[in-house]
N, C-alpha and C positions, 0 to 999 in steps of 0.2 A: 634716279632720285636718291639724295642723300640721305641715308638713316638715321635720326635724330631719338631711336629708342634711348639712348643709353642713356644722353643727358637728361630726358624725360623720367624716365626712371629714377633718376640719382635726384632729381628735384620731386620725384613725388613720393620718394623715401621722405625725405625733411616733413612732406605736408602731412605724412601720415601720423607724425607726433605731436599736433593740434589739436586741437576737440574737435568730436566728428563733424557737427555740426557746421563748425567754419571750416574744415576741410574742401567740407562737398560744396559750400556758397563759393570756395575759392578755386576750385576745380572749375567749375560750371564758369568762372569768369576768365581765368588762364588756359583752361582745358589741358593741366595740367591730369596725368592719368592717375588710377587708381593702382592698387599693387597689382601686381600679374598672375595667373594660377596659376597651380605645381608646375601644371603639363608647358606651361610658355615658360617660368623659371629653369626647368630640366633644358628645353631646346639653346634658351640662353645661355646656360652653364657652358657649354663643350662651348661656344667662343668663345665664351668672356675667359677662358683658358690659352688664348688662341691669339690676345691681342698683343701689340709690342710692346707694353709691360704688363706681363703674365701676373696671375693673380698669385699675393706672394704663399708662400709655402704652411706657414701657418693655417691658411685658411682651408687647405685641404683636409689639414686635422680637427679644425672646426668641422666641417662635412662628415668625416668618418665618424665623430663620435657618435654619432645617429646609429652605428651600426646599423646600416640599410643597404642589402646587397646591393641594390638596383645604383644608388648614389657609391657606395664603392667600385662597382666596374666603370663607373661614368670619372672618375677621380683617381683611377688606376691609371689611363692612356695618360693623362699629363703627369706623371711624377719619374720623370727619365732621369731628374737630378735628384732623386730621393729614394733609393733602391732598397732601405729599409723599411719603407713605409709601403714599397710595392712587396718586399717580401713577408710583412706582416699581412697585406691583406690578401693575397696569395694562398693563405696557412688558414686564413680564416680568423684570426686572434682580433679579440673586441677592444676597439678605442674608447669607449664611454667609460666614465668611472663608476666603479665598480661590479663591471660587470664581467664572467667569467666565462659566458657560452660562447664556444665556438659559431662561428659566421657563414650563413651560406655560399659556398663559393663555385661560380661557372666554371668548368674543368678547363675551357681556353684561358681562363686568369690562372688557375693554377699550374696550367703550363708554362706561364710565362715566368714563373717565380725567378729572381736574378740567379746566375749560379753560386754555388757556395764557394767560397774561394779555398783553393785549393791550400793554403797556410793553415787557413779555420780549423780541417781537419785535422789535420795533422798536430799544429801546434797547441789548439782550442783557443776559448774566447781571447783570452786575455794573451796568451804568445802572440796571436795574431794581429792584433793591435799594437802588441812592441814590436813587431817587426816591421810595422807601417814606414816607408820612407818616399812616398809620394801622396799626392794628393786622390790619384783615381787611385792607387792603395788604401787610403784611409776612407774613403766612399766604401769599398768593398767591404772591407774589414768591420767599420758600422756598422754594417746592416744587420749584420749577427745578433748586433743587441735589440731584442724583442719583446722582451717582459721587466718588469719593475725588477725581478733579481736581477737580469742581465745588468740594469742597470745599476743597481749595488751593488755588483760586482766589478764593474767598470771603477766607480767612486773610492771603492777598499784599493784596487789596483793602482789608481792615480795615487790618492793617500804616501801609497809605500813608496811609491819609485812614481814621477811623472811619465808620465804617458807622451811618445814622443809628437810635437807639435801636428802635424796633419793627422793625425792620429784623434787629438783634441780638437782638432776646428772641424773634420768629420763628423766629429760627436757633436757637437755645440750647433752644428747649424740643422741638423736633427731637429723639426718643432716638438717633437715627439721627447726632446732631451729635456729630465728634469730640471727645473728652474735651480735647484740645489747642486746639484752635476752641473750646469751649465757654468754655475758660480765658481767653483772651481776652475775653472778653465779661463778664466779672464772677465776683467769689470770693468776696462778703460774705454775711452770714446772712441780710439780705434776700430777695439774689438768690437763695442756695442755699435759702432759704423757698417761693420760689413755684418752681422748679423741682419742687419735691417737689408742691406742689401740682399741676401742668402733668402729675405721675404721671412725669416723669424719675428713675429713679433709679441710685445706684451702682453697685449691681448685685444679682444674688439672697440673696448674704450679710446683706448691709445690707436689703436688702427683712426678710429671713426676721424678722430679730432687733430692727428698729427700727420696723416699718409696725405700725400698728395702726386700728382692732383685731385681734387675736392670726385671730380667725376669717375675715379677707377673707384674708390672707397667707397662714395655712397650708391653705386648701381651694386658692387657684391655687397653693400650691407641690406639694400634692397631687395636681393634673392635668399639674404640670411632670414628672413621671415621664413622660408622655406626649407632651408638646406642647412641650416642654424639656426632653429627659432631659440632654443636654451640660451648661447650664447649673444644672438644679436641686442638680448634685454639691454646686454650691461654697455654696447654702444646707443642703443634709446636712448637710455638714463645719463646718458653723458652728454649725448644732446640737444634733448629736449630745453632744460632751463636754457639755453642757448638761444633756440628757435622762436620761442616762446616771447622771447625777453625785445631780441631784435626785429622778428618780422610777425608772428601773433597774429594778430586778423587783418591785417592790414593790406589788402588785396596790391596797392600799388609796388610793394616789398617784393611780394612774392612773384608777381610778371617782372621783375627786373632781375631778382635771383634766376628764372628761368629764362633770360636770356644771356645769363650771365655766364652758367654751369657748364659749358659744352668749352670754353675756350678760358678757363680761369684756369692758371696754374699753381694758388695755392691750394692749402688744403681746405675743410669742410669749415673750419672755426671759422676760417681767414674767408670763406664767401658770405656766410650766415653774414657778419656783422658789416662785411662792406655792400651788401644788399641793401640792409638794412641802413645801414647810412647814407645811402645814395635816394633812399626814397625817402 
């Protein structure tokens, strides 16, 4: 039997920014579902890591700000292309802002920390970045950078002398790379093209309303209730007037949205309103 969770999900993210009231009349006539608990979001997590387009890279760093071992060792197995971010959590060092204590860590995750690269030592942060001259070099040589100095120290070294190219797209496609650092390193549609590829993004607004298809975005904004509650507000808020505007209580809207979601290729805006216009 085919599994129709995900699209279900991704359409009852949208219902959930209703007023309760019409929510639950419009469930009970769609049987569209309600959100899922921790315990079914966690089981979800590890595939929805898993599908042919992975959940992009940003959203991992969404999850670790939680600082929550349990969702870090769950968030550590997929980030094979983000060796910084597995040696940050590795070490124990906290993603949420402002926050300073070290992180509980499984000693099998601390095992697995990447190795240092053998330049690092030797030449320290910054030689080993200018001596980057490939691409799995400049993966390596990133990862070093771990803490807000690391990264003004990166920013002062670019500053003097650019930083050779793999060396900077290493950096840049970093979610973890500040938005000020990452400025430096390129603004064109290019660059801001393969960012988005790399799964860098703006943030969860711009995720909710521009990623598609409409169903990878709203089933992991669906688990952000869980594994992001902080930041999934500000894809709500981006939402909502949306939801509201084109389908609102209007039950025949909403059964056409959810037969819609499982096979729509664009994104979340581009279903909400062709829903809505179709009913």
């Amino acid at each position: 039997m085919r599994d129709n969770s995900r699209p279900r999900q991704a359409a009852g993210f949208l219902l959930g920014l209703v007023e309760k009231d019409t929510a639950a009349r419009i469930r009970a006539r769609t049987g569209l579902p309600p959100a899922e608990s921790p315990d079914a979001v966690l089981l979800r997590l590890g595939r929805a890591w898993n599908w042919t387009r992975p959940m992009p890279a940003s959203v991992a760093l969404w999850v670790l700000e939680n600082d929550n071992p349990k969702l870090n060792a769950i968030v550590f197995r997929h980030l094979e292309l983000q060796p910084g971010l597995r040696r940050a959590i590795a070490r124990g060092l906290p993603f949420g802002p402002g926050r300073l204590e070290r992180i509980p860590v499984d000693a099998l995750i601390r095992s697995q920390e990447p190795e240092v690269p053998g330049d690092c030592l030797r030449l320290g942060l910054v030689g080993c970045l200018r001596a980057v001259t490939t691409m799995s070099a400049g993966r390596a040589a990133s990862s070093m950078v771990l803490t807000r100095d690391d990264w003004e120290t990166v920013a002062a070294a670019d500053r003097e002398r650019p930083l050779p190219g793999y060396a900077r797209w290493a950096l840049s496609i970093r979610p973890d790379c500040p938005p000020g650092v990452r400025a430096r390193f390129g603004s064109h549609a290019k660059f801001t093209h393969r960012l988005r590829q790399a799964g860098v993004l703006e943030g969860p607004a711009s995720y909710a309303l521009s990623h598609d298809p409409a169903v990878d975005a709203l089933e992991v904004l669906a688990m952000g209730r869980v594994l992001f509650p902080r930041r999934v507000r500000e894809a709500e808020d981006a939402l909502r007037p949306l939801v509201r505007e084109h389908l609102g209580d209007r039950e025949e809207a909403w059964a056409i949205l959810a037969q819609l979601v499982e096979t729509f290729h664009g994104t979340a805006y581009e279903l909400v309103v062709t829903a809505g216009a179709i009913a």
